[in-house]
Short mmCIF file of the C-alpha atoms (twelve columns), coordinates in Angstrom:
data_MODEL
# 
_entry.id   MODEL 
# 
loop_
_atom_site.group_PDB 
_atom_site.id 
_atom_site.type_symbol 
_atom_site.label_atom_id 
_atom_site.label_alt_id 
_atom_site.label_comp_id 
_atom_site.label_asym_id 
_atom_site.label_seq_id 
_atom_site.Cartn_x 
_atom_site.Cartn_y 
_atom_site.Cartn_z 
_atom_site.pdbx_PDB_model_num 
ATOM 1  C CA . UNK A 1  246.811 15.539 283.743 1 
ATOM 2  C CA . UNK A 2  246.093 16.178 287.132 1 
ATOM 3  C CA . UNK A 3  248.939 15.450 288.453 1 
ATOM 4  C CA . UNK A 4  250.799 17.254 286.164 1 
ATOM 5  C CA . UNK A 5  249.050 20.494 287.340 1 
ATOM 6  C CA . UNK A 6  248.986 19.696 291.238 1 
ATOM 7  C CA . UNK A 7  253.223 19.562 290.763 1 
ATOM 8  C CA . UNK A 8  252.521 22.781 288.711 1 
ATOM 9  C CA . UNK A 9  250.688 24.469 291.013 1 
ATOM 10 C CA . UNK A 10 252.952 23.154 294.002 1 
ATOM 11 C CA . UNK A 11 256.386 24.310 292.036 1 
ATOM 12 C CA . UNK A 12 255.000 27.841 291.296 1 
ATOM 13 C CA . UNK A 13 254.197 28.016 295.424 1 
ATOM 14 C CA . UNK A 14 258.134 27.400 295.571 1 
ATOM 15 C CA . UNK A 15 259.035 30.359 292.775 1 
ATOM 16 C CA . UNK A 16 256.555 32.827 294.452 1 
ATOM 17 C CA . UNK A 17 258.074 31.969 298.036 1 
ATOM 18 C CA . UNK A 18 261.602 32.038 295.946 1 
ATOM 19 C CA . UNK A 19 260.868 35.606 294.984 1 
ATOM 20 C CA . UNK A 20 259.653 36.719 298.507 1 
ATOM 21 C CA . UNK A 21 263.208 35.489 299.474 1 
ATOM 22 C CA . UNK A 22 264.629 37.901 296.965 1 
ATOM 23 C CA . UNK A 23 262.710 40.297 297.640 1 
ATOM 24 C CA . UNK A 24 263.898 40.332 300.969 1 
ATOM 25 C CA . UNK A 25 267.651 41.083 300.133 1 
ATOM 26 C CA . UNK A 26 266.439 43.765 297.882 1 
ATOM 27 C CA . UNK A 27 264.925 45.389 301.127 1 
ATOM 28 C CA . UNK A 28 268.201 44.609 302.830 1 
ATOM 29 C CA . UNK A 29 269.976 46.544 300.146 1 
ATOM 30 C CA . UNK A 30 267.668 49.762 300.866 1 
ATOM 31 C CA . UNK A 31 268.636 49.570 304.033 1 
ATOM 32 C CA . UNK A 32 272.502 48.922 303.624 1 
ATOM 33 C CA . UNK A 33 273.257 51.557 300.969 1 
ATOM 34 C CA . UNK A 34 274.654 54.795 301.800 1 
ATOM 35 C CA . UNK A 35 273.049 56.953 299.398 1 
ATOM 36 C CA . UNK A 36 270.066 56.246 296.455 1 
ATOM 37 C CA . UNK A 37 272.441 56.657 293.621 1 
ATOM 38 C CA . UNK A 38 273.837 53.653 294.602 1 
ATOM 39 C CA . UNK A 39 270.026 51.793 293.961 1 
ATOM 40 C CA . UNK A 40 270.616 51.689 290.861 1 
ATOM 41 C CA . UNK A 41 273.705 49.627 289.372 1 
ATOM 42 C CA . UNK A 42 273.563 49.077 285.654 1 
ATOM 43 C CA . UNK A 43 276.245 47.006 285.640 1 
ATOM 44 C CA . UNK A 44 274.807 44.720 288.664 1 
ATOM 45 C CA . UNK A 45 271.500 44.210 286.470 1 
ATOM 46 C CA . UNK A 46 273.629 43.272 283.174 1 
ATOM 47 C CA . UNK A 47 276.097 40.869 285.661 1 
ATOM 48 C CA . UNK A 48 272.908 38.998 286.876 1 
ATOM 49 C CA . UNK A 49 270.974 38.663 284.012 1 
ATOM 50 C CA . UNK A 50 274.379 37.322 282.145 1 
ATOM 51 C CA . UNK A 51 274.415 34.510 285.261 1 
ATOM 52 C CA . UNK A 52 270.833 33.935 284.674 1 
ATOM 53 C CA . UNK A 53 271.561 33.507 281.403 1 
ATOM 54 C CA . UNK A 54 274.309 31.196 281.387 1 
ATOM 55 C CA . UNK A 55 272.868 29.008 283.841 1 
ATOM 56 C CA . UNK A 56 269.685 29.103 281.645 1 
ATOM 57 C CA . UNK A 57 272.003 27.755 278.966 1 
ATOM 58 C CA . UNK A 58 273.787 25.315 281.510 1 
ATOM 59 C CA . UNK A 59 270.601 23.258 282.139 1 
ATOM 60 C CA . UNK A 60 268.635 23.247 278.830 1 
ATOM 61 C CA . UNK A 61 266.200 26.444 279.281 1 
ATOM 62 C CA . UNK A 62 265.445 28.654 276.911 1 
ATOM 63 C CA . UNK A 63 268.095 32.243 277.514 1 
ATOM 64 C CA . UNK A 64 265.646 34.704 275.849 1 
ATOM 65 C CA . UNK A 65 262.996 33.617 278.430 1 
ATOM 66 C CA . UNK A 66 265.564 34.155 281.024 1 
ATOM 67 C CA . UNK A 67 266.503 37.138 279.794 1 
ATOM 68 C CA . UNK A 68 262.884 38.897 279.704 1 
ATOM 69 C CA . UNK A 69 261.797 37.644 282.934 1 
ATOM 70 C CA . UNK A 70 264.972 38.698 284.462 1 
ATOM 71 C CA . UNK A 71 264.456 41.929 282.472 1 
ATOM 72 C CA . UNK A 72 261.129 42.455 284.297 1 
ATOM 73 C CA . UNK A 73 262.263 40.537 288.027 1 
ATOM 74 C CA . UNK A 74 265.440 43.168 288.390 1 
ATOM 75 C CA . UNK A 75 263.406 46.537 287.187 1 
ATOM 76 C CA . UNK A 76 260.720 46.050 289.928 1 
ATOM 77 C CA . UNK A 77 263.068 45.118 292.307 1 
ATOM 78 C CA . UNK A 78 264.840 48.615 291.406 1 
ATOM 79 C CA . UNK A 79 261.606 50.432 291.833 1 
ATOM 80 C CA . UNK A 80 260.744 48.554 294.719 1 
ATOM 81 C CA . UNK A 81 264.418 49.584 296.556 1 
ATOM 82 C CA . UNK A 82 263.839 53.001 295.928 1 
ATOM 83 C CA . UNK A 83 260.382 52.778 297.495 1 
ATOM 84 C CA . UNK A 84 261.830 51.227 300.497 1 
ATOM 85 C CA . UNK A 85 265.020 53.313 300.445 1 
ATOM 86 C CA . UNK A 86 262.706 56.713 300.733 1 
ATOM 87 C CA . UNK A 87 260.502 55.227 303.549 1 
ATOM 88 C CA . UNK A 88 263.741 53.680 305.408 1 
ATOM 89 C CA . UNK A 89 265.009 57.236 305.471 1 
ATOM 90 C CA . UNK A 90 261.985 59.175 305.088 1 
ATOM 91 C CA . UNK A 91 263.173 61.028 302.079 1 
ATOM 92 C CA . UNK A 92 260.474 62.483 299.268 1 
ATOM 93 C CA . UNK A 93 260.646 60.273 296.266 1 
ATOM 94 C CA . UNK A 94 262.488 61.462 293.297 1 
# 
């Protein structure tokens, strides 16, 4: 059992330096897009949860897991862009 945990505990240092990686394109995004209507993209969130999804399916995982973490991983990300969009160009919240 306790090796079971140390490759649990090693593989969930991966996904949390995984999602700093993401993170960091979603701060490249605030800075790359013109304007903050463009922050939010419904159809971007549904294309990338339906690729989560599939490749959930592909390899054996459960999709409605996918799907709610995904859920969750692409709405902070949102939120987090517009935070970074208004401080990139100084603009009030809105």
């Amino acid at each position: 059992m306790l090796e079971v945990r140390a490759n649990i505990d090693a593989l969930d240092r991966t996904i949390v330096r995984l999602l700093r990686q993401r993170l960091d394109f979603i701060e490249a995004a605030a800075r790359i897009k013109p304007d903050r209507s463009a922050v939010r993209d419904e159809a971007r969130k549904a294309d990338v949860i339906a690729k989560a999804k599939a490749e959930a399916e592909r390899i054996g995982m459960p999709t409605d897991l996918v799907e709610q973490l995904y859920e969750q991983l692409i709405e902070y990300s949102i939120a987090h862009e517009f935070v970074r969009f208004d401080e990139i160009r100084g603009s009030e919240p809105r």
